[in-house]
C-alpha positions as a Markdown table, in Angstrom:
| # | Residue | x | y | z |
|---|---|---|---|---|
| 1 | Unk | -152.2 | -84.1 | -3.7 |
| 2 | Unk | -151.7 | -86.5 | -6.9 |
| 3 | Unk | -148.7 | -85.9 | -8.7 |
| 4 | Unk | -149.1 | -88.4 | -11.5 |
| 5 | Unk | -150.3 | -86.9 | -14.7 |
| 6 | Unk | -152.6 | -89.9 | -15.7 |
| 7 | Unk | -154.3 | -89.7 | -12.8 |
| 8 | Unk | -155.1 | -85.9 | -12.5 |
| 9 | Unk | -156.7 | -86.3 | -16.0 |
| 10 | Unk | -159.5 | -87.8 | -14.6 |
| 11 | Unk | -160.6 | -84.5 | -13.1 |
| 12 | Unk | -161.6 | -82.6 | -16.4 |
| 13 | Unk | -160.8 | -79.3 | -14.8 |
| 14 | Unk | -157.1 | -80.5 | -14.4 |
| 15 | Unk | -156.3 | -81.3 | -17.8 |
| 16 | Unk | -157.0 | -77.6 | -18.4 |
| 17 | Unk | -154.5 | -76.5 | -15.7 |
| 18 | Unk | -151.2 | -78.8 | -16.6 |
| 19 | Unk | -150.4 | -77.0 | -19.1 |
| 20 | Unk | -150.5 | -73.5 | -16.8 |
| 21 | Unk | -147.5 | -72.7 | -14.7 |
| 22 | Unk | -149.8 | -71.3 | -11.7 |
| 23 | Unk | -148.2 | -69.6 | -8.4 |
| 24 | Unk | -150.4 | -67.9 | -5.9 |
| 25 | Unk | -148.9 | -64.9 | -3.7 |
| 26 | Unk | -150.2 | -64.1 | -0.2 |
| 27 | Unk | -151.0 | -60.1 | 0.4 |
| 28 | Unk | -153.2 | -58.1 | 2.5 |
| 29 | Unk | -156.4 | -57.0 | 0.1 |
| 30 | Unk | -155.2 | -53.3 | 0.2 |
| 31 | Unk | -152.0 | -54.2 | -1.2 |
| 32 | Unk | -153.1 | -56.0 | -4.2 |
| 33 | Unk | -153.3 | -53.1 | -6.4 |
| 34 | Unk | -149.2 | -52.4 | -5.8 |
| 35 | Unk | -148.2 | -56.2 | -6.8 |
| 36 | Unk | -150.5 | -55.8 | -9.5 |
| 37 | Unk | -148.2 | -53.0 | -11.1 |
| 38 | Unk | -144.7 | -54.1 | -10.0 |
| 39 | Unk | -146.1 | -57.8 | -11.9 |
| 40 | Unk | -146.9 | -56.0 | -15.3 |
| 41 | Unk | -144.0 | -52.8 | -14.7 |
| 42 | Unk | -141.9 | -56.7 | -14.6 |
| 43 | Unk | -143.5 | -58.1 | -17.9 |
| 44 | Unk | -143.5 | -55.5 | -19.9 |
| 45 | Unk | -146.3 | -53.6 | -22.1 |
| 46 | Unk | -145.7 | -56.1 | -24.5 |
| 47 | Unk | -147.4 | -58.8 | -23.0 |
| 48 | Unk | -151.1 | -59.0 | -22.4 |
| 49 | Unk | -152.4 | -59.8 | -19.2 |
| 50 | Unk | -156.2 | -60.7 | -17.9 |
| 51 | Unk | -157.0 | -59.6 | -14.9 |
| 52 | Unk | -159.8 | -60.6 | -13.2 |
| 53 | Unk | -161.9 | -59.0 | -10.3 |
| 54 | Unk | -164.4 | -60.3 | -8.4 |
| 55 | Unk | -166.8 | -56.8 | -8.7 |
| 56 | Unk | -167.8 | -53.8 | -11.4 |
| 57 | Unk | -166.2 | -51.6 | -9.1 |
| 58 | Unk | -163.8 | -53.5 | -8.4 |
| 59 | Unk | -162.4 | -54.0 | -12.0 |
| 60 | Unk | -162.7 | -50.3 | -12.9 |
| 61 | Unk | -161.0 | -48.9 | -9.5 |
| 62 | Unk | -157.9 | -51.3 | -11.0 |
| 63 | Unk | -158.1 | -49.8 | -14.1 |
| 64 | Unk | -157.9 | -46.4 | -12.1 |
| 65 | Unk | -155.2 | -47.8 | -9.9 |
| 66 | Unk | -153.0 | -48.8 | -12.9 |
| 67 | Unk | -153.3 | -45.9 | -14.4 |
| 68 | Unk | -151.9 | -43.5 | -11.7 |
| 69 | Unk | -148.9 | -45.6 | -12.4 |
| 70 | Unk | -148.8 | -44.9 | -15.8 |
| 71 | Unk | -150.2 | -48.6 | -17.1 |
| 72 | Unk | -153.1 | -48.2 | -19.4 |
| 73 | Unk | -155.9 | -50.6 | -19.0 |
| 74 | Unk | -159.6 | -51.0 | -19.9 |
| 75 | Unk | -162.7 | -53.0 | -18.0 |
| 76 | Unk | -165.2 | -55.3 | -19.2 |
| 77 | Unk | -168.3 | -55.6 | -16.6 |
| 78 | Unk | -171.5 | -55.7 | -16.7 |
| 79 | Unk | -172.0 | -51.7 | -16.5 |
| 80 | Unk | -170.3 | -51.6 | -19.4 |
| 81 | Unk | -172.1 | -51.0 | -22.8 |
| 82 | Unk | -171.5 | -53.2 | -25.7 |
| 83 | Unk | -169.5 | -51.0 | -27.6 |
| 84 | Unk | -167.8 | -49.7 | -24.5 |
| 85 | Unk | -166.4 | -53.5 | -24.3 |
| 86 | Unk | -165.5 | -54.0 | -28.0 |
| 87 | Unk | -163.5 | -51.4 | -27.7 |
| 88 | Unk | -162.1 | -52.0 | -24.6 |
| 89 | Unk | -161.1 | -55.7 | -26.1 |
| 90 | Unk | -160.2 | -53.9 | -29.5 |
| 91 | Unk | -157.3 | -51.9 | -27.4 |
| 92 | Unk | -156.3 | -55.1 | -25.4 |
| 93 | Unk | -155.7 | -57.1 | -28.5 |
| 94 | Unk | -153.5 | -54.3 | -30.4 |
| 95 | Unk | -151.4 | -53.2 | -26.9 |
| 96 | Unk | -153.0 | -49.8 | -26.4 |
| 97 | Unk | -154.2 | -51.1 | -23.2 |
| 98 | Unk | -152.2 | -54.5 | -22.4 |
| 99 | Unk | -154.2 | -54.8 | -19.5 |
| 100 | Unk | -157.7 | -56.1 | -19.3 |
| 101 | Unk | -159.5 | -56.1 | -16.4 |
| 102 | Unk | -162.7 | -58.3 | -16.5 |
| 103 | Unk | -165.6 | -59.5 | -14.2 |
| 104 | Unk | -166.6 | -63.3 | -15.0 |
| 105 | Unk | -170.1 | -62.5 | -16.4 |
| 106 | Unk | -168.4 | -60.5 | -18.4 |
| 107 | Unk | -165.4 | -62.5 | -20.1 |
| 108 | Unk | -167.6 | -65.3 | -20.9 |
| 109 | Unk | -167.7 | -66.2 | -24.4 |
| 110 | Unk | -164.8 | -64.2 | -25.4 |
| 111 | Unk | -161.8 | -65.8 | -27.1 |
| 112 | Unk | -158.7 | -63.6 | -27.1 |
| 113 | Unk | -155.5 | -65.1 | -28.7 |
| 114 | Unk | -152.3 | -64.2 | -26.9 |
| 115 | Unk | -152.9 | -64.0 | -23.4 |
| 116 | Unk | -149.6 | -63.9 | -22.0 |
| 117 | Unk | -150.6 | -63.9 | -18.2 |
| 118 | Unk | -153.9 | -64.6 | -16.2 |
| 119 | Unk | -154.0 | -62.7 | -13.0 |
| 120 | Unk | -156.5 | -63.6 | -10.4 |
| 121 | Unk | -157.1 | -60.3 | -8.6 |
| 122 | Unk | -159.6 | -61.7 | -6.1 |
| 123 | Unk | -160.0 | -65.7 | -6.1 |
| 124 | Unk | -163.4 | -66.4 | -7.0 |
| 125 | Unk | -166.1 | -68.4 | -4.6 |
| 126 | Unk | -166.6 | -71.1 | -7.0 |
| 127 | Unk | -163.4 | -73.0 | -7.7 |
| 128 | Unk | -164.7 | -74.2 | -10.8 |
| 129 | Unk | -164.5 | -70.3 | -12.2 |
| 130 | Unk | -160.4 | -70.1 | -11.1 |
| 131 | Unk | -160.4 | -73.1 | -13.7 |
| 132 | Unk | -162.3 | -71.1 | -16.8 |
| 133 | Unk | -160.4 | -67.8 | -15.7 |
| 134 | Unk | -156.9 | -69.4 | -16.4 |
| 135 | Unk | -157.6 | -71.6 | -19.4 |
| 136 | Unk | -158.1 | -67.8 | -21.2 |
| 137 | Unk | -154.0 | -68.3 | -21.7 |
| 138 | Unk | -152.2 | -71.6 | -22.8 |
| 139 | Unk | -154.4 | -71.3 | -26.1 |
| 140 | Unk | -153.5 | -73.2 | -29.2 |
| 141 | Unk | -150.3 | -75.1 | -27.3 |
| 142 | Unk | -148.6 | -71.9 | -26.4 |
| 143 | Unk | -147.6 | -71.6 | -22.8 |
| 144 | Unk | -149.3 | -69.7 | -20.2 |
| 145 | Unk | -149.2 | -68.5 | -16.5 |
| 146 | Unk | -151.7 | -67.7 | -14.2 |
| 147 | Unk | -150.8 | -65.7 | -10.9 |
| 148 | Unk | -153.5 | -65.3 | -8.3 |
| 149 | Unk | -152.7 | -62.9 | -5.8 |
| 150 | Unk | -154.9 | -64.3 | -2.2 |
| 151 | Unk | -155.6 | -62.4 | 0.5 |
| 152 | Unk | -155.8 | -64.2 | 4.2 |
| 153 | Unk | -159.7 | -64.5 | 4.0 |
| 154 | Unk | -159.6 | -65.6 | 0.6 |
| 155 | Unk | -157.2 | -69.2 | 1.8 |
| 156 | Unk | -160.5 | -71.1 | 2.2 |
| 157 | Unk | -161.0 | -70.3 | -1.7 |
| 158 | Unk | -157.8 | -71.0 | -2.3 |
| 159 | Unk | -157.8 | -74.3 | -0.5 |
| 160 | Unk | -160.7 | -75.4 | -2.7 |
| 161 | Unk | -159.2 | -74.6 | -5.8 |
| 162 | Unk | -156.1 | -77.4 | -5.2 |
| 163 | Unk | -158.7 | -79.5 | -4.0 |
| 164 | Unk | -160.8 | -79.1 | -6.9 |
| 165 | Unk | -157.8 | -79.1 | -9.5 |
| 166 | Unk | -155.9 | -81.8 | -7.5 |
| 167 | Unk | -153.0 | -79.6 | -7.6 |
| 168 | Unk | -150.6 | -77.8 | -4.9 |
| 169 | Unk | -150.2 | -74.6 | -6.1 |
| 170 | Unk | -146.5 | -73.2 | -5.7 |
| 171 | Unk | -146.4 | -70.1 | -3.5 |
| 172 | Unk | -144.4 | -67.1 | -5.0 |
| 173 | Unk | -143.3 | -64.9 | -2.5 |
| 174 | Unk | -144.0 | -60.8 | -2.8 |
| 175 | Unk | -140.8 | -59.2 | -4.3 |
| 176 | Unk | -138.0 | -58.2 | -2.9 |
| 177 | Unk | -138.4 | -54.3 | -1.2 |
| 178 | Unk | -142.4 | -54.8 | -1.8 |
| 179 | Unk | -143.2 | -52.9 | 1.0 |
| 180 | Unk | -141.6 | -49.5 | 0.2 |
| 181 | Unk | -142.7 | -50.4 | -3.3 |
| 182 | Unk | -146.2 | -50.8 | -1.6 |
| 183 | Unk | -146.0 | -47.7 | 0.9 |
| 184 | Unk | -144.9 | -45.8 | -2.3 |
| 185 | Unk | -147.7 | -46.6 | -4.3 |
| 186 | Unk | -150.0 | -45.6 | -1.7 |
| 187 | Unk | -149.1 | -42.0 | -2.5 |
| 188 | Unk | -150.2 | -42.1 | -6.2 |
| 189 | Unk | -152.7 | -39.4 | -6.7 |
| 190 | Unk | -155.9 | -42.1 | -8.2 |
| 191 | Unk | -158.0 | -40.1 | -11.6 |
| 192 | Unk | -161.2 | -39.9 | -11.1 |
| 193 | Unk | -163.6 | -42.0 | -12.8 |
| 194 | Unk | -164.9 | -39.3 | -15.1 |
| 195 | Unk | -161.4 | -38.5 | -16.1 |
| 196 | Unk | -160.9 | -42.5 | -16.8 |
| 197 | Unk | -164.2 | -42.9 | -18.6 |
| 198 | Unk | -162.5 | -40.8 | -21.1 |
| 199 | Unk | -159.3 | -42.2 | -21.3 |
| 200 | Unk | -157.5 | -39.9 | -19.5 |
| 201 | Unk | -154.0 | -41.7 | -17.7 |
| 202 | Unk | -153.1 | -40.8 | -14.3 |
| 203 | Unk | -150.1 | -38.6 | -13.7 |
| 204 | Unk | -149.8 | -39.0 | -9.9 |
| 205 | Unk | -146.4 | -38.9 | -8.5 |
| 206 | Unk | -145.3 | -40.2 | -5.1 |
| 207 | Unk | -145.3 | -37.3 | -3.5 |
| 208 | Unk | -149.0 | -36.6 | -4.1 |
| 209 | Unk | -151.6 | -37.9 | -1.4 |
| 210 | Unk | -154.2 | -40.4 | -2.7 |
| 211 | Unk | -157.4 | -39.3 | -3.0 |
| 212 | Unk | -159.0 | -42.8 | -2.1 |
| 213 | Unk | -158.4 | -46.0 | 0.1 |
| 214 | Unk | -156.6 | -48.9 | -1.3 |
| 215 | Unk | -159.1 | -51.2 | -0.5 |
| 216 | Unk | -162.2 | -52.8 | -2.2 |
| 217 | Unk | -163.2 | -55.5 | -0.1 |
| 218 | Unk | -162.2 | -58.0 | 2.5 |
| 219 | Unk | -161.6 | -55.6 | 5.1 |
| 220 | Unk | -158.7 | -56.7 | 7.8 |
């Protein structure tokens, strides 16, 4: 990998990056959704994180997943009617919802200031797209970080993305007690989707049996 600065400029994808403090953590698929909500329960509602997921479903079973944790989120896909995403944007950029979950299609073309934190829910096929996905924080000098959380069928994607960006990403290990954290989570009674579509928060406790599996794709 190229360390020198001068160097990686060539690549126009890496001038984008520098600027990015990036770390990737390896998970199983199923657990993605618990690392997800210890990350923001870490940062705080009072910085705004993009999230992004590879599918429709996939974004709005996070937004469902964060939400029987207590996080309130909103999705941009696709599915999604226009005024379904401005206001889903609207309550990202004033904290009702410090969470945006987004499919690429989707988050092209929209500029939102004060993206604390870029999460990479699934790494994307194209490495090109990681590149685009994190340069939504960093905006206008401020700092940034992207997280991307990889699962161990997604390390070929991974492996392109350094190669692409010229760049060894550091590797930040799951926190400490993650899997009780994990197991715990498990047991968070999901809302349903109707109950989400209209805002509803979840109010599962640990004791309550989910209602769904944990996992979206990539099975193990």
């Amino acid at each position: 990998y190229l360390t020198n600065p001068a160097e990686v400029s060539v690549t126009p994808a890496a001038t984008t990056v520098e600027r990015i403090d990036q770390s990737v953590t390896h998970v199983n698929q199923a657990e993605k959704s618990a690392l997800l909500t210890l990350f923001v329960q870490k940062n705080g509602p009072d910085e705004r994180t993009l999230v992004f997921s590879r599918t429709k479903h996939g974004a709005d079973k996070i937004v469902r997943q964060l939400a029987a944790a207590g996080i309130s989120a909103a999705a941009i896909h696709g599915n999604k009617s226009q005024a379904q995403r401005e206001r889903a944007i609207a309550a990202f950029k004033s904290g009702q919802a410090p969470v945006l979950i987004a499919t690429d299609i989707a988050a092209r073309g929209i500029d939102i200031p004060g993206v604390a934190h870029v999460v990479n829910f699934d790494l994307p096929d194209v490495p090109e797209q990681y590149v685009h996905r994190i340069g939504r924080t960093a905006r206008a000098g401020a700092d940034g970080k992207a997280i991307a959380f990889c699962s161990p069928d997604e390390r070929l994607n991974l492996r392109d993305i350094e190669r692409l960006t010229r760049l060894k990403i550091d590797v930040e290990p799951l926190p400490e007690g993650f899997v009780a954290a994990a197991e715990a989570y498990k047991a968070l009674n999901l809302p349903t989707p109707e109950r989400q579509e209209r805002g509803g928060r979840g109010r599962g406790g640990f004791g309550q049996k989910r209602r769904e599996g944990g996992q979206q794709r990539h099975p193990h």
